[in-house]
Structures are given as structure tokens and as C-alpha cells.
C-alpha positions in Angstrom: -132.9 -22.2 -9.9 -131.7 -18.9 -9.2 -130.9 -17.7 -5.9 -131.1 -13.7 -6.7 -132.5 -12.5 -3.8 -131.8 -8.5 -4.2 -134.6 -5.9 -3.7 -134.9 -2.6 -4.9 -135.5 0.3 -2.2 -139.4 -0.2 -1.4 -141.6 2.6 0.1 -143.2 1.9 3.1 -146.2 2.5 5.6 -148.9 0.8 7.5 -152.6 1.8 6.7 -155.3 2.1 8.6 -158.1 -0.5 7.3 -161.4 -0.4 9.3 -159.9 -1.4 12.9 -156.8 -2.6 12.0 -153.9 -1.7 10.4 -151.9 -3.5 7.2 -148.6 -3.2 6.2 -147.3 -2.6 2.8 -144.1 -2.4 0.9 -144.4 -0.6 -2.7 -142.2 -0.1 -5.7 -141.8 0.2 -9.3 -144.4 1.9 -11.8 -146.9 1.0 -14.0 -150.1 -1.0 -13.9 -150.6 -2.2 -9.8 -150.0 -5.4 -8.8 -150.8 -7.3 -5.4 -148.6 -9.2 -4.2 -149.8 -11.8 -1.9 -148.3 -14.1 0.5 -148.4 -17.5 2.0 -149.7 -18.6 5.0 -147.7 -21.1 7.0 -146.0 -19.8 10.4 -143.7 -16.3 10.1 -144.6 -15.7 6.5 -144.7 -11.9 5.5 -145.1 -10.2 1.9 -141.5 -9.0 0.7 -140.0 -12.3 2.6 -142.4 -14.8 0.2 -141.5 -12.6 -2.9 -138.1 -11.9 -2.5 -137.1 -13.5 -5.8 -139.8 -11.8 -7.8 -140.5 -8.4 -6.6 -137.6 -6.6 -8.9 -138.2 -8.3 -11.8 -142.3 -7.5 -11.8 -140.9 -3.8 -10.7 -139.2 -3.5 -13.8 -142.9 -3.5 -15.6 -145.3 -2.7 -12.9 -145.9 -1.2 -9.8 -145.8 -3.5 -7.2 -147.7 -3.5 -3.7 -147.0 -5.9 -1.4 -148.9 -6.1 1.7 -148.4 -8.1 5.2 -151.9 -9.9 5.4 -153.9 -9.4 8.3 -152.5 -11.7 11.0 -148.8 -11.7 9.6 -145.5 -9.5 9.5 -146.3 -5.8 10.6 -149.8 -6.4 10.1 -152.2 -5.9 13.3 -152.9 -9.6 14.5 -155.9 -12.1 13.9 -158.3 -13.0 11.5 -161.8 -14.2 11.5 -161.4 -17.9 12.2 -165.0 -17.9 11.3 -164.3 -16.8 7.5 -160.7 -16.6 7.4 -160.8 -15.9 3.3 -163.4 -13.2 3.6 -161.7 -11.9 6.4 -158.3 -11.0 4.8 -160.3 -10.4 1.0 -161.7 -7.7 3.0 -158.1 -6.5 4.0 -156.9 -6.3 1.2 -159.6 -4.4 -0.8 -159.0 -2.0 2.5 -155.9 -2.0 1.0 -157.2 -1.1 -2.7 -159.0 1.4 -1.1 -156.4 3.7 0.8 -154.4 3.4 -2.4 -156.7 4.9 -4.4 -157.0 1.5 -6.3 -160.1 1.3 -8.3 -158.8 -2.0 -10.3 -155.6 -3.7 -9.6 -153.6 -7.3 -10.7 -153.6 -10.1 -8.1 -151.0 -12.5 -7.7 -151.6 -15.0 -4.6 -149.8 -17.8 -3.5 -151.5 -20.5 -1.3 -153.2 -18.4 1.8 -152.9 -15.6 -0.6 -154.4 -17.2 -3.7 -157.6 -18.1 -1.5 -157.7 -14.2 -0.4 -156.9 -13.3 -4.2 -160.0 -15.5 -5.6 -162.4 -14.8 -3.1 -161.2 -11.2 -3.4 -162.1 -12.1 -7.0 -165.2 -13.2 -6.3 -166.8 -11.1 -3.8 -165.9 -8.0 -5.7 -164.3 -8.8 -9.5 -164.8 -5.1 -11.0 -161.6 -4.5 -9.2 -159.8 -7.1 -10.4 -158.0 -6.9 -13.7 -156.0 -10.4 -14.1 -155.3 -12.8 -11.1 -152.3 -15.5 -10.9 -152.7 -17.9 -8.8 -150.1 -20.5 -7.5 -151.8 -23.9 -5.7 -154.3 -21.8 -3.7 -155.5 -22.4 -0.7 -159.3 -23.3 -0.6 -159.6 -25.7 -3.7 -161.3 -29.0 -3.1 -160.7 -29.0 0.7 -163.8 -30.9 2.2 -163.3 -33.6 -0.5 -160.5 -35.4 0.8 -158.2 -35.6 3.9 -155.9 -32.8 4.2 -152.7 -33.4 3.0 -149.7 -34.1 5.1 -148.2 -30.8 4.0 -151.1 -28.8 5.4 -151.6 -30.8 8.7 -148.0 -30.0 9.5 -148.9 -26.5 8.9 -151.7 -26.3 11.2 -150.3 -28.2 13.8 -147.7 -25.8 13.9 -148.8 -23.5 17.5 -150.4 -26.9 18.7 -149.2 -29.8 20.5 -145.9 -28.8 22.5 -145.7 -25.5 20.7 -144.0 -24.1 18.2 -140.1 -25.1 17.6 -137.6 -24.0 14.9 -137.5 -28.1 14.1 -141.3 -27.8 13.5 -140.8 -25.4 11.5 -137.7 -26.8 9.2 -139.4 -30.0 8.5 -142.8 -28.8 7.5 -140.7 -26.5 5.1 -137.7 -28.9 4.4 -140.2 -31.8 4.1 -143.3 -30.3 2.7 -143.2 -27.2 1.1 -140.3 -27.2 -1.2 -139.0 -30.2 -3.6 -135.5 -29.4 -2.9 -134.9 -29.1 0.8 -131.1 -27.8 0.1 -132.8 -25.2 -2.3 -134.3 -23.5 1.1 -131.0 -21.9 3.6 -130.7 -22.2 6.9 -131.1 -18.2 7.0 -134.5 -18.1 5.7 -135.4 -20.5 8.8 -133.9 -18.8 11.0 -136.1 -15.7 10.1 -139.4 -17.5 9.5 -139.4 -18.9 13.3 -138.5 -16.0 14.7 -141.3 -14.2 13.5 -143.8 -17.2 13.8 -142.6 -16.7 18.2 -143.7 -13.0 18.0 -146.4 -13.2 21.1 -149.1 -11.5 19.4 -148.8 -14.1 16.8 -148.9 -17.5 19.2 -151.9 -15.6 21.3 -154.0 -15.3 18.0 -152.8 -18.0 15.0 -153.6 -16.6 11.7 -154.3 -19.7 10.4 -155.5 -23.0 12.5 -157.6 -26.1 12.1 -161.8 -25.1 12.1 -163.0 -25.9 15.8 -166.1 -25.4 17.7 -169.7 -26.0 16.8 -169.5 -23.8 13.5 -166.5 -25.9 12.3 -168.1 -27.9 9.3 -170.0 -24.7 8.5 -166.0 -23.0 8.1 -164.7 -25.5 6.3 -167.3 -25.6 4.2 -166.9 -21.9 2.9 -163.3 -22.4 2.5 -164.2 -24.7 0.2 -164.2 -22.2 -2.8 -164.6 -25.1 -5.5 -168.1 -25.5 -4.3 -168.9 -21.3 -4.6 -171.1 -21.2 -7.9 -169.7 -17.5 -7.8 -166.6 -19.8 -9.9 -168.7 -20.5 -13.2 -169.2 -17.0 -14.4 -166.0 -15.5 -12.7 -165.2 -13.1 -15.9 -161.7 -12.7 -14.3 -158.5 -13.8 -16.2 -157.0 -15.8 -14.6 -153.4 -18.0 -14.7 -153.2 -20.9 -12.3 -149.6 -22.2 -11.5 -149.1 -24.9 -9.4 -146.0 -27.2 -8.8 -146.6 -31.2 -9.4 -145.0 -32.1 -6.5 -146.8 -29.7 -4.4 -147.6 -31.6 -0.7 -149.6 -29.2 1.1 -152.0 -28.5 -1.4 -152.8 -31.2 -4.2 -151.9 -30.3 -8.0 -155.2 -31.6 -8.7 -156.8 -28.4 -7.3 -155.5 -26.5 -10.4 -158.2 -28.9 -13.0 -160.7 -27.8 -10.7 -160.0 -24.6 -11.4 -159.8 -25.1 -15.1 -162.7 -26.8 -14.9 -165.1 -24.6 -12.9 -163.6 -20.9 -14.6 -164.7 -19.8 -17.9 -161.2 -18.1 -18.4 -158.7 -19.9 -16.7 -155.0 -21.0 -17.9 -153.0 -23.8 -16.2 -149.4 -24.2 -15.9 -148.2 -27.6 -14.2 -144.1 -26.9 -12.9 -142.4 -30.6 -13.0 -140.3 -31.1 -10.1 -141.4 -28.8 -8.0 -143.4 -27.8 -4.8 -145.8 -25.6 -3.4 -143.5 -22.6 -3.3 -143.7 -22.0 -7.1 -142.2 -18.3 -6.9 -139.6 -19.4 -4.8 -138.5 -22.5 -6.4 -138.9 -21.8 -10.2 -138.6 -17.9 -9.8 -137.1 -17.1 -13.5 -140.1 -19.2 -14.9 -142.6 -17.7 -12.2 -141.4 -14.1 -13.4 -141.8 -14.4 -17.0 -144.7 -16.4 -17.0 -146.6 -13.8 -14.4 -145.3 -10.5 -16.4 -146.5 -11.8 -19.8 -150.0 -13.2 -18.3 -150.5 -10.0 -16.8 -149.5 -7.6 -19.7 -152.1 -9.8 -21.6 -148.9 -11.5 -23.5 -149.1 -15.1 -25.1 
């Protein structure tokens, strides 16, 4: 796996979308591409795509927002309809750019924004990867311990730098050495900010309206899915534990033009883990390349 982590100078800025304000990192030319990240505690766009964002820059432009709730991003997000919340963001996004169509590439969190992005609105979308997305098949079975850990994170006694290396040590990755000690260290310190632990971007459903929630983050069950014209690759590692590898036949299953790639030996940080497959795989499937 390679561990080339270098970036090429990014332009940067916060926009203002409706009330709040979203941060985003840009470079490279070429057709736009969204890059969006993960959701587990101190995540932020250029952090999750590190190992990708020069090699997609050598082809396209690349954009690559803090969602709503993370990195410089203002805080909070709908708990109500947390996926239509930050879809919304990020068409903001598409917006202020001038962005009548753009790629999407999502990864967990981000892959539920990207698809019901896709959904709500897919005459802006021109080809969407997806890499085990959040949102697929969640009210038919338990969650997973991968994703438990996640949102148990701010609960309990708190947050703690052990949390947070064993949900990423143990659950996201295959390969705990693969992950150093460095990239940790930065995660937890950005999962403490105060504006973040007063308003958790992502948590478990709660109150009276909580089946109603989980039920729309259920995205499997929108019938939106069938005629979703949207091309769309969905990567997902087999030995992802926070969201199941089975999600990605449901996928296949439910969208009329939908690819599936299975990575052996690896977890739910696709990118990150296989990023010389991730790359070529993504630049091809998004130049329309087979």
C-alpha cells in the first residue's frame, strides 16, 4: 500500500451556504470532482483524501469540501435528516462555484450525502463513486460493531484519544499498523474542538421521531434508487466493519447503472488503504474509461 501522502498547493476559502458557511480546498483542472469525506470523529476533506487528491488533480479539478459539522465547516447538522441536511450543503456548494454538473466521490458519511445528493437532484450529477456508503440497509439488521463504536464516540465518559484509536485501529482499517500514530493524534484533536462535542455531527437517532430518522437514512428503501439514471461505481472493502460489504449488492441490485468493485483484505477506508487501486479505478470510472 502506498504511504504517499504529498499534496499539491490547494486554493482555499469558506463559502457562505444559506446560514452557514463550508469549507473548501480546490486544485487541479479539468472536469469537477467532489470530494467527500467520512464521518467518524475529527474527519475533514483533504485529511480523508490525502493519498488521492494529487493523483485525481493530475486529470481533474478537484473540490474538496469540509461537510457541514466537520473541519472548518460551521457546526451541526439536522439530526432530524442528517443526509439531506449535508446533500443540501453541498449543492450550496455546487452553487457558489458556479457548478451546474459536477462528479461525486463519497466515502461512508460522504457516499450517503453523494447518493442522496444524487437522488434529490441528479441533473447535477455526472458520475458518482461511492466507497461502503453510509445509509445502505441500516434498519435491516443491528448496526455493526464498527459503527456503534463510532457513535458512541461523544457518549458515555466522553471522548478519549483511546476511543478514538481502537474504533480506527480496530474497526476501520484491516491493517491497524497501516494507520500512524500521527494521523491519531490529529483526528482527536480535532474531534475535542468545543463546537464539535456541543453539537456531534453524527450520533445515534433519539427522541420521539427516532424510527422516523432512521428510517430515511435508510436509502435502500427510497424507490428514488430504481430509476436513478446516474452512473455510478460502488467500491467497498470485504472486510469493511462499520458498514457491511453486503450493502454494495443492494446497490447493484436496486440501480439500473451500477458497477461493483469488492477490495479483498481490506476495510472501510478504501482510499486510504488501497489508494493506488482507489485512484486508478476512480479516474478511469469517471473519464467514462473501461
Amino acid at each position: 500500500m502506498t504511504t504517499h501522502t504529498e499534496l499539491p498547493p490547494m486554493r482555499e476559502r469558506l463559502l457562505d451556504v444559506g446560514d452557514k458557511k463550508i469549507f473548501v480546498a480546490e486544485t487541479g483542472d479539468g472536469s469537477p470532482v467532489l470530494l467527500l469525506h467520512g464521518g467518524g470523529p475529527g474527519a475533514s476533506g483533504v485529511a480523508n483524501y490525502a493519498r488521492n487528491i494529487g493523483e485525481l488533480a493530475k486529470e481533474y479539478r478537484v473540490v474538496v469540501p469540509d461537510l457541514p459539522g466537520y473541519g472548518r465547516s460551521t457546526k451541526g447538522v439536522d439530526g432530524a435528516d442528517p443526509f439531506g441536511h449535508l446533500a443540501d450543503g453541498i449543492r450550496g456548494v455546487l452553487d457558489r462555484l458556479g457548478l451546474e454538473r459536477a462528479h461525486l466521490v463519497g466515502n461512508s458519511y460522504g457516499g450517503a450525502c453523494a447518493l442522496r445528493l444524487a437522488l434529490d437532484t441528479p441533473d447535477r450529477i455526472d458520475r458518482m463513486v461511492l466507497m461502503g456508503p453510509g445509509g445502505i440497509g441500516t434498519t435491516r439488521a443491528l448496526p455493526t460493531p464498527g459503527l456503534n463504536s463510532l457513535l458512541n464516540y461523544y457518549s458515555g465518559e466522553g471522548p478519549s484519544r483511546l476511543k478514538l484509536e481502537k474504533f480506527i485501529r480496530d474497526h476501520l482499517v484491516f491493517n491497524a499498523a497501516d494507520v500512524p500514530d500521527e494521523v491519531i493524534d490529529a483526528r482527536y484533536r480535532d474531534s475535542i474542538d468545543p463546537e464539535v462535542i456541543a453539537a456531534p455531527p453524527l450520533r445515534r437517532p433519539s427522541g420521539p421521531n427516532a424510527l422516523r430518522t432512521l428510517w430515511r437514512m435508510d436509502l435502500t428503501r427510497d424507490r428514488r434508487l430504481a430509476r436513478l439514471p446516474v452512473p455510478t461505481l460502488v467500491l467497498w472493502g470485504a472486510k469493511d466493519k462499520v458498514n457491511r460489504p453486503e450493502g454494495g449488492r443492494m446497490l447493484a441490485d436496486r440501480m439500473p447503472n451500477c458497477d461493483l468493485y469488492l477490495a479483498a483484505n481490506t476495510g472501510h477506508w478504501v482510499q486510504y488503504e488501497r489508494a493506488e487501486l482507489f485512484n486508478r479505478l476512480c479516474a478511469d470510472f469517471l473519464a467514462g474509461r473501461r
